[in-house]
VOBA-1610 file (N, C-alpha, C; in pm, whole numbers, padded with zeros to 5 digits, always signed):
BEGIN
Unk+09351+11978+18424Unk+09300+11938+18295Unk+09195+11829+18313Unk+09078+11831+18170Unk+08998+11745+18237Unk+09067+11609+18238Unk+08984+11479+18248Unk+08996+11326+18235Unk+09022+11326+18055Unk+08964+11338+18014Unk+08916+11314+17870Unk+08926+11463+17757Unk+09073+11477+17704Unk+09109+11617+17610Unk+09005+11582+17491Unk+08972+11724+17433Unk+08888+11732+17341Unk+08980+11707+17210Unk+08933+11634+17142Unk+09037+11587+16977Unk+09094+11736+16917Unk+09050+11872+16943Unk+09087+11968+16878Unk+09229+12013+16915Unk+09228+11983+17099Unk+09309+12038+17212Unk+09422+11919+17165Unk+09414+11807+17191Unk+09548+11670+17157Unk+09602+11722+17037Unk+09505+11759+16919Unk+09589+11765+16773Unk+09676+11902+16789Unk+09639+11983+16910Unk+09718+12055+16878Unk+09854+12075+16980Unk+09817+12004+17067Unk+09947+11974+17154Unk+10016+11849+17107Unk+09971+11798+17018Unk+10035+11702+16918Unk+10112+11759+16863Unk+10093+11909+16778Unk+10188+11972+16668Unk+10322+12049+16792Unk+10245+12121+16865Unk+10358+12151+16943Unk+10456+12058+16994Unk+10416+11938+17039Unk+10551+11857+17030Unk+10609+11792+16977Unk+10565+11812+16784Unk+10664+11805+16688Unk+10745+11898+16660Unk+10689+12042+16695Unk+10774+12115+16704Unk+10918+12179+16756Unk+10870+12137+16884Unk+10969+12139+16975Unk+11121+12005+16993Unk+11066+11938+16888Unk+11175+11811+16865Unk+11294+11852+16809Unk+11457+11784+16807Unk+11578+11867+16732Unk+11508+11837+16578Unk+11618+11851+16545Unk+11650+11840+16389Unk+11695+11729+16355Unk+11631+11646+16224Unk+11711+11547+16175Unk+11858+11531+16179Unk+11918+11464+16227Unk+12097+11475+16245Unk+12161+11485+16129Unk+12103+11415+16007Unk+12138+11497+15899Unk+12149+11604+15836Unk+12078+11710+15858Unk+12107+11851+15850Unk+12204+11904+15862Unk+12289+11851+15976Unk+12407+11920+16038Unk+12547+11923+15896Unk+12577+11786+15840Unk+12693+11809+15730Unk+12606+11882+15615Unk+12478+11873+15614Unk+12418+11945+15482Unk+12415+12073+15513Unk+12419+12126+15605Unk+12390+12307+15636Unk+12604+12308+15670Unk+12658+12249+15703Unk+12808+12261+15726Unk+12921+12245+15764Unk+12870+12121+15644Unk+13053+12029+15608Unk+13027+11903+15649Unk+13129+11837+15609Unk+13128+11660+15669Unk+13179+11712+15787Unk+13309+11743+15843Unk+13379+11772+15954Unk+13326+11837+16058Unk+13231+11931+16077Unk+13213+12014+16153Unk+13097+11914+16264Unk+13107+11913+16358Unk+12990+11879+16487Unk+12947+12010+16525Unk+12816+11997+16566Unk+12720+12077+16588Unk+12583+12003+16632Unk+12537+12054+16737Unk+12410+11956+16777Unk+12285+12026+16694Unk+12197+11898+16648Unk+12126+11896+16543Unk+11990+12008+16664Unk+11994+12034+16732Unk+11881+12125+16828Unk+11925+12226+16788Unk+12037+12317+16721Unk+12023+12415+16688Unk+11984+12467+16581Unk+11898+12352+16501Unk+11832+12396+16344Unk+11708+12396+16390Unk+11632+12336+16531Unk+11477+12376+16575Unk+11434+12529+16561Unk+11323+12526+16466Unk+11327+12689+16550Unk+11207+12698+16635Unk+11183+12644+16705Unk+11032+12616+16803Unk+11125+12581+16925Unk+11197+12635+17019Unk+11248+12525+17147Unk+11179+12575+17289Unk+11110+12467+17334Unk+11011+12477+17413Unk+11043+12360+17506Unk+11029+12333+17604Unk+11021+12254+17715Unk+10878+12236+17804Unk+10813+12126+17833Unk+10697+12148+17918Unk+10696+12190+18030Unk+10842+12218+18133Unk+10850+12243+18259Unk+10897+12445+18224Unk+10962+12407+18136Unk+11027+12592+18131Unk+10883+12693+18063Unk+10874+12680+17951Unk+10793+12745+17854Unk+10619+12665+17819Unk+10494+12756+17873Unk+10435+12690+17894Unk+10342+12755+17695Unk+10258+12635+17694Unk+10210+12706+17529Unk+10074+12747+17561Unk+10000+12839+17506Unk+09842+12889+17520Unk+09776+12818+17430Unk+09770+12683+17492Unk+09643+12598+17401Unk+09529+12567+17479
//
């Protein structure tokens, strides 16, 4: 990659790694129940890693 990303290329590897972030931990009793645990990464629907899954930007 060069020294210096073009502002088009950052904004958009910017969105991809909002994407790829869990889920607010609140979600989890709002989608089901006070009681229940469940890790908040399974309400992402983007799950991407920079070493596993590479993106075409």
């Amino acid at each position: 990659m060069a020294r210096n990303i073009h502002i088009a290329r950052k904004k958009r590897l910017a969105k991809k790694g909002r994407q790829s972030r869990w889920a607010p931990f609140w979600t989890v009793p709002k989608i089901y129940g006070q009681g229940r645990s469940v890790h908040p990464g399974r309400h992402t629907a983007v799950k991407r890693n920079w070493r596993r899954n590479k993106t075409k930007v």
